[in-house]
C-alpha positions as CSV (number, residue, x, y, z in Angstrom):
1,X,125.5,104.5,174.3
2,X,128.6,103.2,172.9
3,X,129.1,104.2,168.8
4,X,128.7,99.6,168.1
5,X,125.7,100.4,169.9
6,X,124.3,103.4,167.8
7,X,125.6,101.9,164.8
8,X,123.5,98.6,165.4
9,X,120.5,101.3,166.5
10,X,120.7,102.4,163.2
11,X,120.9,99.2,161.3
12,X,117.7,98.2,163.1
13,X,115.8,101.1,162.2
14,X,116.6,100.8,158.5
15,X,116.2,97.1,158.5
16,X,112.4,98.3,160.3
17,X,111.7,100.6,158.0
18,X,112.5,98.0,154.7
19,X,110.0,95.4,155.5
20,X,107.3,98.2,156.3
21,X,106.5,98.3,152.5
22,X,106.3,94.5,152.0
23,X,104.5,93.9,155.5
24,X,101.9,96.6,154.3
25,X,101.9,94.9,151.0
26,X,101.0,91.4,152.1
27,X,98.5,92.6,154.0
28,X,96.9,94.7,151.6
29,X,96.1,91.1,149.6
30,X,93.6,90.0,152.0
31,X,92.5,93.4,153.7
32,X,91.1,96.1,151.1
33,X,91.7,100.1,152.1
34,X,92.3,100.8,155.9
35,X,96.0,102.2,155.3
36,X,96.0,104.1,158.4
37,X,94.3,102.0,160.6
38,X,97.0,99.4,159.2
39,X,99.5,101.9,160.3
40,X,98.2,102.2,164.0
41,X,97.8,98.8,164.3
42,X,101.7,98.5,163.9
43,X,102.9,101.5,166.0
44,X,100.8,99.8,168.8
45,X,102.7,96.4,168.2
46,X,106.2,98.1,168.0
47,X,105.0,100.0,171.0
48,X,104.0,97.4,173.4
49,X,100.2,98.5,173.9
50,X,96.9,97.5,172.9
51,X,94.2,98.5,170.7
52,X,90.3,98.7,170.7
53,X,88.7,99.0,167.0
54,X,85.3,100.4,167.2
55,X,83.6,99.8,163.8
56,X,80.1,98.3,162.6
57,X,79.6,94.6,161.1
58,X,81.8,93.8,158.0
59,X,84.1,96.0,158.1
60,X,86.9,93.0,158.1
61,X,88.0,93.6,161.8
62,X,88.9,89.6,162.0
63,X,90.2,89.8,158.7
64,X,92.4,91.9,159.2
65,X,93.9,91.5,162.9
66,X,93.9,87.5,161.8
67,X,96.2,88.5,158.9
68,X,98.0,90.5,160.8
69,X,98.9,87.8,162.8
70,X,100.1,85.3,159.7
71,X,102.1,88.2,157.8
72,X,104.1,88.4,161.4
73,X,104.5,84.9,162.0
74,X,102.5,85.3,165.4
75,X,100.2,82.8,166.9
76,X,96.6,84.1,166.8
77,X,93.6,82.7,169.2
78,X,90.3,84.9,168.9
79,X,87.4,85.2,171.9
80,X,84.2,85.8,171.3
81,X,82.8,88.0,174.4
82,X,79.4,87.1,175.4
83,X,77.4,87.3,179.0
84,X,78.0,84.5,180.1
85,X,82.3,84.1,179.7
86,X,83.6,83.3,182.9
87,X,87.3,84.9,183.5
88,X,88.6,80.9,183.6
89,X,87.3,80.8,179.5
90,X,89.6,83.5,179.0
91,X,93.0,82.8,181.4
92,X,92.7,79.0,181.6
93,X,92.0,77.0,184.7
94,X,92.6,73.6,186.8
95,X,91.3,70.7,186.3
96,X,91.6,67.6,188.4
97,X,93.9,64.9,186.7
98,X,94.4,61.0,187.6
99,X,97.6,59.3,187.2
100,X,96.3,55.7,186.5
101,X,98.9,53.8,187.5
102,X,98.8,55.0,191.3
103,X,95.5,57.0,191.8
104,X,96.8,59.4,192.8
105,X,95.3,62.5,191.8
106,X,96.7,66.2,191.1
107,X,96.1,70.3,189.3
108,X,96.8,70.5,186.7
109,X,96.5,74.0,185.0
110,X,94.9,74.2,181.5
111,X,95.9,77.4,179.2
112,X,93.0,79.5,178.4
113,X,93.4,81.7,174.8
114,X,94.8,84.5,176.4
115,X,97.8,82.6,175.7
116,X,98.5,83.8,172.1
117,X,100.8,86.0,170.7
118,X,97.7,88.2,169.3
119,X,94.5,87.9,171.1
120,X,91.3,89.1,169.4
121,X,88.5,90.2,171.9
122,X,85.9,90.2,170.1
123,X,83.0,92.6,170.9
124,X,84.8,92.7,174.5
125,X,81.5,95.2,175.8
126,X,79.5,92.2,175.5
127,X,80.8,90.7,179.1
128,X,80.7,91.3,182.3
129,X,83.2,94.1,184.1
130,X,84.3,90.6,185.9
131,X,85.1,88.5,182.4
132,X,86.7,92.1,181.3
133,X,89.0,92.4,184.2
134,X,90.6,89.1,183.8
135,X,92.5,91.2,180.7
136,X,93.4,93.8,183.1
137,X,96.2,92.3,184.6
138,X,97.8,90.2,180.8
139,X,97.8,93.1,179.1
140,X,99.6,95.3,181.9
141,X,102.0,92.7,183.2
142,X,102.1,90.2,180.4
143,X,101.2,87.4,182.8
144,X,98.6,85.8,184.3
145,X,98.0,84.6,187.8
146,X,95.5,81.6,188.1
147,X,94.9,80.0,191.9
148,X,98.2,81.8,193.0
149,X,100.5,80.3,190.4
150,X,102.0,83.3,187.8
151,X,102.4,82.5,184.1
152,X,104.4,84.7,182.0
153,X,103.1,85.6,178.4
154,X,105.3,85.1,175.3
155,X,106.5,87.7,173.7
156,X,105.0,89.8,171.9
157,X,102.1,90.1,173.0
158,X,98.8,91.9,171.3
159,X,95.8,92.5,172.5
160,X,93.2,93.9,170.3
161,X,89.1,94.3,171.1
162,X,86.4,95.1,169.0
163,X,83.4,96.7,170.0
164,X,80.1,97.7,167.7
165,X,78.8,101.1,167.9
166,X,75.4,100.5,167.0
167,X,74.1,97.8,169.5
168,X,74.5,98.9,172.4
169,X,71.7,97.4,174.6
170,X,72.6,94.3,176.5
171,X,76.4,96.0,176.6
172,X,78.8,96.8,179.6
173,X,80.5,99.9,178.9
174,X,84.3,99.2,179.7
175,X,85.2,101.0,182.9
176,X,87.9,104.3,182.3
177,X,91.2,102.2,183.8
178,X,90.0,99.4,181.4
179,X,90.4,101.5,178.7
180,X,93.3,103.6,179.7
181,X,95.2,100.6,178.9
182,X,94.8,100.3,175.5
183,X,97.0,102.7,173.8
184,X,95.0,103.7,170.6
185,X,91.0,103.7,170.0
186,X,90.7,103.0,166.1
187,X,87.2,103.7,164.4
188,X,87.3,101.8,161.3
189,X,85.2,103.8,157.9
190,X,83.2,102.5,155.6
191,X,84.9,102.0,152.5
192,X,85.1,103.9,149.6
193,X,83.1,103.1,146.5
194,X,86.4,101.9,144.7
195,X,87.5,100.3,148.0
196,X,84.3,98.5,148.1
197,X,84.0,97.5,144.5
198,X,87.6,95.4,144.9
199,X,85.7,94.1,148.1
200,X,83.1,92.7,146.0
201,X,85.2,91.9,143.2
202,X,87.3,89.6,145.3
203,X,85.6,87.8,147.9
204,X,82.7,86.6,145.8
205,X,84.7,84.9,143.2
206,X,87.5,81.8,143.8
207,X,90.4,84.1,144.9
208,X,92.2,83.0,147.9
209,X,95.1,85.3,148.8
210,X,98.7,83.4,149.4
211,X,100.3,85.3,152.6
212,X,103.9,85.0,153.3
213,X,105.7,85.8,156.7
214,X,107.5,89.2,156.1
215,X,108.4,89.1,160.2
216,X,109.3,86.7,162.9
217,X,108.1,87.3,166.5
218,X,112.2,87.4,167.1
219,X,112.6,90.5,165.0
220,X,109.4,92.2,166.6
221,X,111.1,91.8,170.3
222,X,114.0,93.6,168.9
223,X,112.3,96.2,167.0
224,X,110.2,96.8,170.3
225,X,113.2,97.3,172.3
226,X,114.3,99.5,169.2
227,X,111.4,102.2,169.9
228,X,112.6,102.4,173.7
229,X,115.5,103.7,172.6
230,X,114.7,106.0,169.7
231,X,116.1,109.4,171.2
232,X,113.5,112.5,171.4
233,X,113.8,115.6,171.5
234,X,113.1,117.7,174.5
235,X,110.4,120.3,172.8
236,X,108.8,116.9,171.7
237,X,108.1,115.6,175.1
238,X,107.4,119.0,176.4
239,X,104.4,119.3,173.7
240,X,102.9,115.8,174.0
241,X,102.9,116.5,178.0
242,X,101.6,120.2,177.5
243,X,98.8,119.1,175.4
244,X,97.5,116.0,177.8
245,X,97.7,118.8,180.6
246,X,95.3,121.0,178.8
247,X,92.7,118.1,178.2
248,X,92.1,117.9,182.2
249,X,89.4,120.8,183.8
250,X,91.0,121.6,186.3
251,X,94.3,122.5,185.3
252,X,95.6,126.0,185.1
253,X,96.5,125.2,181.4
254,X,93.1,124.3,180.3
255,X,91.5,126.4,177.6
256,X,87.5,127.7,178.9
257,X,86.0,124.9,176.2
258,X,87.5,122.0,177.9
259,X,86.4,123.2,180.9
260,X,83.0,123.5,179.6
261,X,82.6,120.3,177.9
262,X,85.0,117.7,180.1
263,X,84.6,116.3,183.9
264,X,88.1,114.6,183.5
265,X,91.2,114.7,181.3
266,X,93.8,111.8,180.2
267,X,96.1,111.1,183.3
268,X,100.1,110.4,182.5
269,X,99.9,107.2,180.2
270,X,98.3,109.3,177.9
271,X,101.4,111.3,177.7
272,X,103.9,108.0,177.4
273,X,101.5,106.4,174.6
274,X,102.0,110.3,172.0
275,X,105.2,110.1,172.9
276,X,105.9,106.2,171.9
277,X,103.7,106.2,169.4
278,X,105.3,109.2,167.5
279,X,108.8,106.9,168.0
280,X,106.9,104.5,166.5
281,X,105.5,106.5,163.6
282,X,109.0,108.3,162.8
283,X,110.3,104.5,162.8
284,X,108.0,103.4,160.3
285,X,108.7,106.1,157.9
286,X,112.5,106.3,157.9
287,X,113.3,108.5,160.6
288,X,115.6,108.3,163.6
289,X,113.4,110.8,166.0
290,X,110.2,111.8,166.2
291,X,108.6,115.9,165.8
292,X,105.7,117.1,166.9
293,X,103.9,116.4,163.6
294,X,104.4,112.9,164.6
295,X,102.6,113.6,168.3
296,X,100.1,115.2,166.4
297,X,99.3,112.3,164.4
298,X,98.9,110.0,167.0
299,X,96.8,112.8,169.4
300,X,93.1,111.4,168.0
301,X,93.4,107.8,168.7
302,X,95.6,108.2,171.9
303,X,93.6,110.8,173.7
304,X,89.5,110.6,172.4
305,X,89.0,107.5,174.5
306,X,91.4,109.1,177.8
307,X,88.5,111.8,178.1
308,X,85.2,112.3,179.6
309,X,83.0,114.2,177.6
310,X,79.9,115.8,180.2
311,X,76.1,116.6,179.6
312,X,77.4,120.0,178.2
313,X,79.2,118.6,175.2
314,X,76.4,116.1,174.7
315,X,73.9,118.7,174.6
316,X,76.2,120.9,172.2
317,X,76.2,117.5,170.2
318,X,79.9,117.7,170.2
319,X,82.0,114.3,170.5
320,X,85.3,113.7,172.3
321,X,87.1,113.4,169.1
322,X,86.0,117.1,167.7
323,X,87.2,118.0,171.5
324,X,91.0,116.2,170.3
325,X,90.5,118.7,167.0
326,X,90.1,121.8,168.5
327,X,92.6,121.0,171.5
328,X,95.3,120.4,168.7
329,X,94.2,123.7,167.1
330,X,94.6,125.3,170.2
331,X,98.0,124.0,171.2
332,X,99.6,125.6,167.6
């Protein structure tokens, strides 16, 4: 890279890392607490991947993924997932059209909501594997292919899906590939007393909060390409790509628990997302390159939904993310 070129690098990341603080701000006037699920949700953005929030009724998922959208200047559309979506409610499809002057009659291809900047799938384990799969190939390729005709997404695009953890019956679990591609799994928490007392406080009186655009979808495109080209050191990759080894059984570099308590192990993506998503965390908070704190800090939600917990570590009532824990203590 050419010095103009570093130099501009630079600029970028330090004009990045100066609307961080007013981004989070704005946000913080509609959405109460969730700092670092905040955090993730913008490291995935500046990363290019996707994100599934797992968290119970009311804890402002909409809220805060549709304010996300306005404080970025993004269009927004939202799907609600239910048993009966078809994969044409979600893509778009044909429809037959007359022109009235000759008759004659022609396609003509009608956008479904996928076509949004940031797409909301709301409660996505409520469909089919069929109605989920039409996501599959958008949120890979950033296109979609209806009756052999290719539409390219604008950029960027978002895709975030909820799913509740308490009702599960009626419910198709998403297949592992499906959720392979989403680069963070995000459990939102209740709130804290004093987080939910400014809940209260606020949304049962007259306030309505006044959002302004902090960031274009122009500047997000550039930042994106940004984190591509955020140098990282060597010892960086070789942890992040040392630590997904040890998470699959049958690797010489496994430790005896994971080969106790896991039938499979994250495959290579998972090893792209630590290592993008630390660029993307080092970004945010000033720096030029990412450590291995930083791959650290992104191991939880990158890796807990990658792996396949088995009967044993159900029995030993031990979940994937307490797997993450100890696999992080191991690699010190």
């Amino acid at each position: 890279m050419t010095d103009a070129g570093r130099t501009g690098d630079l600029a970028a990341a330090e004009e990045l890392a100066s609307l961080y603080k007013p981004l989070r701000a704005e946000i913080a006037k509609a959405v109460v607490g969730q700092d670092m699920i905040v955090e993730q949700l913008l490291s995935s953005l500046l990363a290019r991947g996707h994100c599934l929030l797992v968290g119970v009724p009311g804890l402002a998922k909409t809220l805060l993924i549709r304010t996300l959208a306005e404080v970025l200047d993004l269009s927004f559309n939202r799907i609600q997932f239910t048993p009966d979506l078809m994969p044409s409610d979600i893509t778009g499809t044909e429809i037959i059209q007359e022109n009235v002057s000759t008759g004659e009659k022609s396609f003509k291809f009608v956008r479904g909501p996928i076509f949004a900047n940031i797409v909301l799938a709301d409660e996505i384990n409520r469909t089919p594997p069929k109605t989920q799969a039409a996501l599959l190939e958008a949120m890979q390729e950033h296109r979609v292919t209806v009756a052999g005709q290719t539409s390219t997404l604008q950029e960027p695009f978002f895709v975030l899906a909820t799913q509740n953890p308490i009702e599960q019956e009626g419910t198709y679990p998403l297949p592992e590939a499906q959720l392979d591609r989403f680069m963070y799994n995000l459990w939102l928490e209740y709130p804290s007393h004093d987080e939910e007392m400014r809940i209260v406080t606020t949304t049962t009186g007259e306030y309505i909060p006044s959002l302004q655009r902090v960031v274009t979808g122009d500047q997000i495109v550039r930042f994106q390409r940004l984190v591509r080209r955020v140098p990282v050191a060597e010892n960086v990759v070789q942890f992040a790509v040392s630590l997904v080894a040890m998470t699959r059984p049958r690797s010489g570099r496994a430790p005896q628990f994971i080969r106790n308590w896991l039938s499979w192990g994250a495959g290579p993506r998972a090893s792209q997302y630590l290592v993008l998503g630390a660029k993307t965390r080092a970004l945010l908070d000033g720096r030029h390159t990412p450590d291995i704190d930083d791959i650290r800090a992104v191991a939880g939600p990158t890796l807990r939904h990658r792996i396949v917990p088995n009967f044993h570590a159900e029995a030993d009532g031990v979940t994937a993310m307490e797997i993450v824990e100890r696999l992080l203590k191991e690699a010190a």
